[in-house]
N, C-alpha and C positions, 0 to 999 in steps of 0.2 A: 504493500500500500504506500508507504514511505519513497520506494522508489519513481511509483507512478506520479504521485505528487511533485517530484522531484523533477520528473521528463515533463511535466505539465508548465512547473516554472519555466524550465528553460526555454519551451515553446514560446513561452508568453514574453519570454528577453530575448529573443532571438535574432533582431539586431542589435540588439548591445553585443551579442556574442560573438555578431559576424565582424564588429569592430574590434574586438578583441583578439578574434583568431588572425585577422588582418596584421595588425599590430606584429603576432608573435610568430607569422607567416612571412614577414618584412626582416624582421630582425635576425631571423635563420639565415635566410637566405641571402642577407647581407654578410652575416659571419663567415658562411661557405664561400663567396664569393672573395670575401680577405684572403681565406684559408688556402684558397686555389694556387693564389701568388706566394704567399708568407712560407708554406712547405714544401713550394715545388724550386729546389738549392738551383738546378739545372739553369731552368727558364731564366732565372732572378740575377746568378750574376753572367750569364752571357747576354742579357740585355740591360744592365747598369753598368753606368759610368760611376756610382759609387762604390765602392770597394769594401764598405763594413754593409752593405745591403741586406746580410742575413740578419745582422743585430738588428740593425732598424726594424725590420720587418718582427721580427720576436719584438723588437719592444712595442711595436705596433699593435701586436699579436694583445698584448697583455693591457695595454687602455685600453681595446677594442672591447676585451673579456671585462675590466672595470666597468666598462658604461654600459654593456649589456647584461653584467649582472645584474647593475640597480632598475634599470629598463624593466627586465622580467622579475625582479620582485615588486614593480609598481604595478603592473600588467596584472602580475597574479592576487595583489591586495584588493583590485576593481574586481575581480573574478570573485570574491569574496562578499565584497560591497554588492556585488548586486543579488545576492542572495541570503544577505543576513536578515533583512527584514522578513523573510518569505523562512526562515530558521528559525528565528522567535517566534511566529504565527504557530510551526510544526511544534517547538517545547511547551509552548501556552496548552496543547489540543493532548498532549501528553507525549510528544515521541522523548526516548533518551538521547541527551547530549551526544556520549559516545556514538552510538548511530549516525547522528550529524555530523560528525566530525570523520566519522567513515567513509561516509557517504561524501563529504565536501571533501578529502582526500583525494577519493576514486575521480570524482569531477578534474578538478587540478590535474591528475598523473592522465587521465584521459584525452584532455584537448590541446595536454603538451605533445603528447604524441600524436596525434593527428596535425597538429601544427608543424612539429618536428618533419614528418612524410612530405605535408604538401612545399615548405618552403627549403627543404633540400632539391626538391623535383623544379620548385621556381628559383633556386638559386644555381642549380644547371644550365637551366634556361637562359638564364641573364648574362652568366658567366661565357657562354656559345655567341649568342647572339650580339651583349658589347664587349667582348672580348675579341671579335674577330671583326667588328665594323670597326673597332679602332685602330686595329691591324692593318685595317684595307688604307684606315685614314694617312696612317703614318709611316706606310711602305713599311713596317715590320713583320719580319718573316717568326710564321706560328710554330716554328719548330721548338718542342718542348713544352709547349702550353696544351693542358689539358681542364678542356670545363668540365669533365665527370676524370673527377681525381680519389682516388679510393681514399688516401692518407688525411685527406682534407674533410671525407665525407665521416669519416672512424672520429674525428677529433671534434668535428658538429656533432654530432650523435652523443657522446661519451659527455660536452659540456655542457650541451642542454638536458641531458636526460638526469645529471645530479643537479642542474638548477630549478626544474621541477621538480623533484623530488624535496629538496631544501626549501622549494616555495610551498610546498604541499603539507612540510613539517610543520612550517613556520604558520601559516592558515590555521594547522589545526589547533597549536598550542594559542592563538590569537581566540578561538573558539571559547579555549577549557575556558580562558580570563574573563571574559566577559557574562553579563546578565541576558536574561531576558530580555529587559526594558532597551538596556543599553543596544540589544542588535534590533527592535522593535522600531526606536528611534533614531538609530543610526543616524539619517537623511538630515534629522534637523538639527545634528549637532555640528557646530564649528571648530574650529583650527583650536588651540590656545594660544595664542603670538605671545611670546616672553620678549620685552624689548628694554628689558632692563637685567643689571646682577652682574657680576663678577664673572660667571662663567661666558655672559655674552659680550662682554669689552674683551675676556683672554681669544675667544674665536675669533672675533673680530680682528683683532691684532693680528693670532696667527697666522689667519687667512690673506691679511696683503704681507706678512711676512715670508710667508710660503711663496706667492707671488712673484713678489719680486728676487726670491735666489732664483725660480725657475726662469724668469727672464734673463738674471745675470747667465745663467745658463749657456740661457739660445743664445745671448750676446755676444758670449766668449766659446764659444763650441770649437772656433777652430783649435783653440790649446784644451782644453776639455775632451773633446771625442765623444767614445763611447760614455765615459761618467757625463758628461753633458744631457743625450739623451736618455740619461736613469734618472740623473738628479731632476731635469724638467721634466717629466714622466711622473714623478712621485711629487712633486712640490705641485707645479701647475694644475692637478688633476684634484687633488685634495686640497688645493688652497681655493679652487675654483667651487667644488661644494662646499666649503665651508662660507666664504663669501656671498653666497646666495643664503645658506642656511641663515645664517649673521644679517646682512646688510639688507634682504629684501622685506622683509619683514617691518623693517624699520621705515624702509625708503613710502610702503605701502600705512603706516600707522602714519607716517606723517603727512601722507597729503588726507588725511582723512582727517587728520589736527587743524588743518588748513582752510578755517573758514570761509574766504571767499572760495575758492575754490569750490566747496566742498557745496555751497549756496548757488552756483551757477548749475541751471538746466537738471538733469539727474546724474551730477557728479557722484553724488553722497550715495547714490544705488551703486554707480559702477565702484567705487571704491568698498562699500562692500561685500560686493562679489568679490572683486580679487581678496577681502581680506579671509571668505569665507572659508577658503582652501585653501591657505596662505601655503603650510606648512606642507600639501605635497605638490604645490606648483615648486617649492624651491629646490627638492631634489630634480624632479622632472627638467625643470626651468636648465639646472647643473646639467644636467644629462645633454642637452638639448644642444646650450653650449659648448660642451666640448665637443658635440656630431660638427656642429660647424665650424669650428675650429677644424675638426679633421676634413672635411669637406671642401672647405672654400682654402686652406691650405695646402691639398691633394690636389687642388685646380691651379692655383697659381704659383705652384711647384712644378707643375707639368707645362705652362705654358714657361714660367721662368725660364728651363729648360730649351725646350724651343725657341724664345728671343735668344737664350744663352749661342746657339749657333750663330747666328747674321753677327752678334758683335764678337764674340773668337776671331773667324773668320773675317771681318771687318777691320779689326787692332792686328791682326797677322799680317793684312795684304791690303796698301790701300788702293792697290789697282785692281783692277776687275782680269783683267788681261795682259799680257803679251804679245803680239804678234810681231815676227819678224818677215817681211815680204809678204803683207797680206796678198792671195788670190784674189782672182773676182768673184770666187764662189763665198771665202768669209768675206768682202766687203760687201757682197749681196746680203748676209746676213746681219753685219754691224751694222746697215742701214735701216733695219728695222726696231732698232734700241737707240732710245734717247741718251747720248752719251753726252755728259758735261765734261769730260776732261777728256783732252787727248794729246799727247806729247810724242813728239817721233824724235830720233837720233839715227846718224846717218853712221856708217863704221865700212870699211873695206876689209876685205879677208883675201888673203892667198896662202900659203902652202905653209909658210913662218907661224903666222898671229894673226889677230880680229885685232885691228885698228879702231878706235874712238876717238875723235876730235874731242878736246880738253876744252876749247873755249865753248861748244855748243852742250855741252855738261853743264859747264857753271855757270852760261850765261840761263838755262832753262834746266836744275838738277832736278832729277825725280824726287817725289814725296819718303819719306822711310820712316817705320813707325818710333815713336818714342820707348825708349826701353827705364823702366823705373818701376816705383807700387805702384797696386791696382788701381789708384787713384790716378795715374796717367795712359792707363790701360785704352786702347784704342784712340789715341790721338799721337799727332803725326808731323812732322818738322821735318825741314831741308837740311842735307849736309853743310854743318858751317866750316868743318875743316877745311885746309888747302887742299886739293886736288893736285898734285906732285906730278908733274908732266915725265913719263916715262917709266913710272908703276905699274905693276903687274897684278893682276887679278888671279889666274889660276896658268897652271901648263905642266905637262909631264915634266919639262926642264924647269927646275926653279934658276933664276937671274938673279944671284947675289949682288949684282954690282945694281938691279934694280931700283930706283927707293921705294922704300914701303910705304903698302896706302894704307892711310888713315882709315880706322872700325867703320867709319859711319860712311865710308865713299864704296867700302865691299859691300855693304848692304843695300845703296841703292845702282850697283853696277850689279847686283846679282838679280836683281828685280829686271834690269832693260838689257840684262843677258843671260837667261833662267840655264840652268844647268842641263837640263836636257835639248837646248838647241843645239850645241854645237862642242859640249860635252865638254874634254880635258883639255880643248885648244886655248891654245895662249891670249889672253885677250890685253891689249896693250893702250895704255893712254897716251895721245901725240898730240902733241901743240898744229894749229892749223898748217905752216909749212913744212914740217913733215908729213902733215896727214896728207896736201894735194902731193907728195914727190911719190909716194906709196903706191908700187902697182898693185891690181889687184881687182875685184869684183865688187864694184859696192851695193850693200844692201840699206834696209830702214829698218831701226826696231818702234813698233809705233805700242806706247801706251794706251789702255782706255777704261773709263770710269763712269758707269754711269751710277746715279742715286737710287737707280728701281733694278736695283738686281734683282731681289727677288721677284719681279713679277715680269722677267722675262727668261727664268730655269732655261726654256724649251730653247732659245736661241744660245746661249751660255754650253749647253748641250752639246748643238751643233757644232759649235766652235770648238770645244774640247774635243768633239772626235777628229774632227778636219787634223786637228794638233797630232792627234794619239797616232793617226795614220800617216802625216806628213814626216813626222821624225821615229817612225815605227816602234811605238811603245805599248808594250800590254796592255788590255783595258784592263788589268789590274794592277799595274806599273804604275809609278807615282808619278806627277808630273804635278809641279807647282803653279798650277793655274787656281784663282778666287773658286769658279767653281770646281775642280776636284775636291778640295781644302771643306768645303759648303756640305759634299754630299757624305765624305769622309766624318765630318762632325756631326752631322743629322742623324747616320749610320750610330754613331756612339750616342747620343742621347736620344735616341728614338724609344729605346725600350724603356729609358724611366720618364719620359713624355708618357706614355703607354698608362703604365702602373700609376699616376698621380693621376691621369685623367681619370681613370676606369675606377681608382678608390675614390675619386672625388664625385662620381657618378653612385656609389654605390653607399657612401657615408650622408649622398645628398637625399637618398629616398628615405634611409632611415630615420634622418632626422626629419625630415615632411612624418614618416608614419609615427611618429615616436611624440610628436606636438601635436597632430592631429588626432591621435588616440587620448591625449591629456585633455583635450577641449571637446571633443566629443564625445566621451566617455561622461564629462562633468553635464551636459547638455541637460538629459532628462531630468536633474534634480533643480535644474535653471526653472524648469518649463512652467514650474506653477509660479514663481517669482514673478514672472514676466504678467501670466494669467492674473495674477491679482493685482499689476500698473495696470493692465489695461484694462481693467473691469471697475477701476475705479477713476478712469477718464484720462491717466495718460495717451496722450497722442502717441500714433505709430515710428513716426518721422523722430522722438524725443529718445523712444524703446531703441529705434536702430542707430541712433549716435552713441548712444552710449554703448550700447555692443560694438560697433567700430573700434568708439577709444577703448574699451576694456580689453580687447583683442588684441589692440595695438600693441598696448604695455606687455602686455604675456610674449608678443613679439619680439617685442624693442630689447628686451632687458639679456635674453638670450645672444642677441643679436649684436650688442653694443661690446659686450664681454670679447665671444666670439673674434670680431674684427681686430681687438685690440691684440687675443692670444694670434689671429694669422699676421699681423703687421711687423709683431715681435718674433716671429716664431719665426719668420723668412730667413734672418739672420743664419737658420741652423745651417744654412747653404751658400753662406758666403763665404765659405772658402774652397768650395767647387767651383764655385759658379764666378762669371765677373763682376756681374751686378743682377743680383739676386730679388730685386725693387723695380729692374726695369718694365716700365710697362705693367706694374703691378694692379694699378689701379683696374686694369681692361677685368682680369677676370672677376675680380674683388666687387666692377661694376654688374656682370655678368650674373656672379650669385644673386648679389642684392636684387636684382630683377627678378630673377627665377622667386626667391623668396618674396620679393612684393606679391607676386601672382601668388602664389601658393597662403598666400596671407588672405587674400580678398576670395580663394574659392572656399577658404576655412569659413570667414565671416557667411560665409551664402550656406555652405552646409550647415553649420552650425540654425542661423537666419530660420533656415527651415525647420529644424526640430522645436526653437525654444517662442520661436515666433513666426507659425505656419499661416497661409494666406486666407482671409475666413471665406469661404464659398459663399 
């Protein structure tokens, strides 16, 4: 009898439960989706340019496991909450405690394993399908990646099946503690906000104390390392709940202290809504936080990454090209790219040396880049030294009685005569009347630069092969042209482009499921709030402002954190990277969007349950 009662309840919650299964459906499948890259050693470091990639990835491994513990013991306290009232009804009618607590056991260990099935099968899914469109996106080759990976699938299985269980223990002894009356009335009991005491000035403290070693952390990662990513791992992630635990509480009493405020329109309702569930928005609120942080940090990691090519290859080479005696088949192609720079140099060769005119050098020297800290990284200065008429660059015979040229005049003689044109030949600098007494063949080496390399690959392409084939070099032979340089770097940071996008794709739905289960979950206990403004003559238009700003804030406050741990947290790659902040803003912009949207379809979902349209 107890158990048909019990299938009866559930029928009658039955979208509350499909939000929940949702929820714990999302969060598998998100885990399995980590799990694919974090154990598969193979894939991970033949497509990273980082070199401690296994750590990372375990420490990744173990905040991923922190926020999804607390995730599914929130999940499982709502699996709780929506059947304690309908538990007091069954103890009032006669059934025993123990029973109940059997029974809400079997519940628990039951919808974790049907969650468990369907969001390994959707975390295959995910794992196939953006696993290999981002493959397709960034010319990375799939060898070694596996979306159904057994070791990934053993290690979901084995974490969720003891965090149900521990959620299932923890429900029932929540059970033995409480009354009657207490699970009767559940619904209309509130938070208790402590925002005073000794013990909440020590959280508070700890929590930006915490804080800020884990910044000093990201700050200084390049002497730190591996202790870098432990110490911010354990400081940032605990000083982050504690912070909300502490500070939101407080931030929410005081604008409700807040007279005028609180006097304008139905401020004083929306502030006590939020204050009503203060105490599990601030875990959730924590949880939510750090998804974004790992999310909008996985994305401008990844695009980081990707800008990190054009300026390598930009600070290495500030010419686009070489050509020596272009054809008319490349000058058919160089005319189809807007080139702003272009320099030629004239030089003779016979059977001796390659001849260079000294005054057509220093009257027009090629650019070479600046060599110093990263802070001079990709900018680019003329040789100021003297240019010694009668120095020698390279030759099987070295010319001791030569003089020697100055650092800065090799480097840009090696740019307007690349090592592979004309190889181990002597290349000699001569003052203008030697250069005309000089028999010999004369050719051009003509420089070129345009500002839109990148968005002329295809021609760049072309030219490269024309090269590979002119001077017959392997297409896997190296040649220092801008674009080989381009595809050779792309090639090495393709695969952790790869991994930042596809976690920042996979941290960005859990935290959509993981807020949206927090606010929709709270919906039907809204429902009669709202039912008793409008029944006593609030206007509609007054109900939906205030559910905008109430929504907003459960937003913002995530959101505001979040930005500050990806802004700081960039840092951990600035000493891979050149400039780890370029163009930061693009993706940082990107989320923000995707989260405004994901913000206003909440408001509408929500909208519909607590304030449906009267027919």
């Amino acid at each position: 009898m107890l158990f048909k009662l019990s299938m009866s309840g559930l029928r009658s919650k039955f979208k509350d439960y499909i939000v929940l299964l949702a929820g714990l459906v999302m969060s598998i499948s998100i885990f399995y989706m980590f799990e694919t890259l974090a154990m598969n050693k193979q894939f991970l470091l033949a497509n990273s340019m980082i070199k401690s990639i296994m750590f990372v990835f375990q420490a990744g491994s173990v905040l991923l496991s922190i926020v999804t513990f607390f995730y599914i013991l929130y999940a499982n306290s709502f699996l709780l909450s929506l059947r304690q009232k309908e538990f007091g009804m069954y103890m009032m009618l006669g059934a025993r405690k123990n029973k109940i607590m059997r029974l809400m056991f079997i519940e628990t260990i039951v919808i974790g394993l049907i969650s468990l099935v369907i969001g390994i099968a959707v975390g295959v899914g995910l794992a196939q399908g953006i696993g290999l469109l981002l493959m397709k996106e960034l010319d990375l080759g799939s060898e070694g990646y596996y979306a159904f990976y057994m070791p990934s699938l053993l290690i979901t299985g084995i974490f969720f099946l003891a965090l149900f269980v521990v959620s299932a223990i923890l429900n029932t002894v929540k059970m033995m503690r409480v009354t009657v009356l207490q699970l009767i009335h559940a619904e209309a009991q509130t938070d208790r906000v402590v925002t005073k005491g000794k013990k909440r000035v020590f959280s508070a403290v700890l929590s930006i104390i915490l804080l800020l070693i884990g910044y000093a952390s990201m700050i200084n990662m390049e002497r730190l390392r591996e202790n870098g990513i432990i110490i911010a791992l354990i400081t940032v992630t605990s000083g982050t709940y504690l912070l909300f635990i502490t500070f939101l509480p407080l931030i929410i009493a005081g604008m409700k202290r807040n007279k005028k405020r609180t006097e304008k329109g139905l401020n004083a309702f929306t502030y006590a809504q939020l204050n009503f569930r203060v105490r599990s928005l601030t875990k959730v609120l924590a949880t939510v936080t750090m998804l974004i942080a790992l999310s909008a940090g996985a994305i401008s990691a990844g695009m980081a990454f990707k800008n990190n090519v054009a300026i390598m290859v930009e600070g290495t080479s500030y010419y686009d090209l070489t050509l020596h005696n272009p054809t008319e088949q490349e000058q058919a192609i160089l005319a189809k790219i807007p080139l702003d720079v272009q320099q030629s140099y004239h030089y003779k060769k016979n059977e001796k040396a390659i001849y260079y005119a000294k005054d057509e050098l220093v009257k027009n020297p090629p650019r070479i880049p600046v060599f110093g800290d990263r802070k001079e990284y990709g900018k680019t200065q003329f040789p100021i030294a003297e240019l010694p008429t009668g120095s020698e660059v390279r030759g099987d015979v070295v010319n001791e009685k030569a003089p020697s040229m100055p650092f800065e005049w090799l480097r840009a003689m090696e740019i307007v005569q690349p090592y592979f044109v004309y190889q181990d030949q002597r290349v000699i600098i001569a003052d203008q009347k030697t250069y005309d007494r000089i028999p010999g063949e004369e050719g051009v080496a003509l420089l070129v630069k345009s500002n839109q390399f990148e968005s002329h690959l295809t021609e760049w392409k072309q030219l490269d092969a024309l090269q590979r084939s002119k001077y017959r070099i392997a297409p896997d032979g190296y040649m220092s042209s801008k674009y080989s340089n381009y595809i050779a770097s792309k090639a090495m940071s393709s695969g952790t482009e790869y991994m930042g996008f596809f976690l920042g794709i996979a941290f960005l739905a859990m935290m959509a499921s993981c807020l949206m289960f927090k606010i929709l979950t709270g919906a039907a206990k809204d429902t009669h709030r709202y039912e008793m403004l409008r029944k006593i003559g609030v206007r509609r238009q007054l109900l939906m402002r205030s559910m905008y700003k109430e929504l907003f804030m459960v937003f913002l406050f995530p959101a505001a954190i979040g930005m500050v741990h990806v802004l700081i947290g960039m840092n951990i790659f600035s000493f891979i990277l050149v400039d780890p902040y370029f163009k930061v803003w693009l993706p940082i912009a990107i989320f923000l969007m995707i989260y405004a949207v994901y913000y206003f379809i909440t408001v509408q979902l929500y909208r519909g349950i607590v304030l449906p349209r009267q027919q």
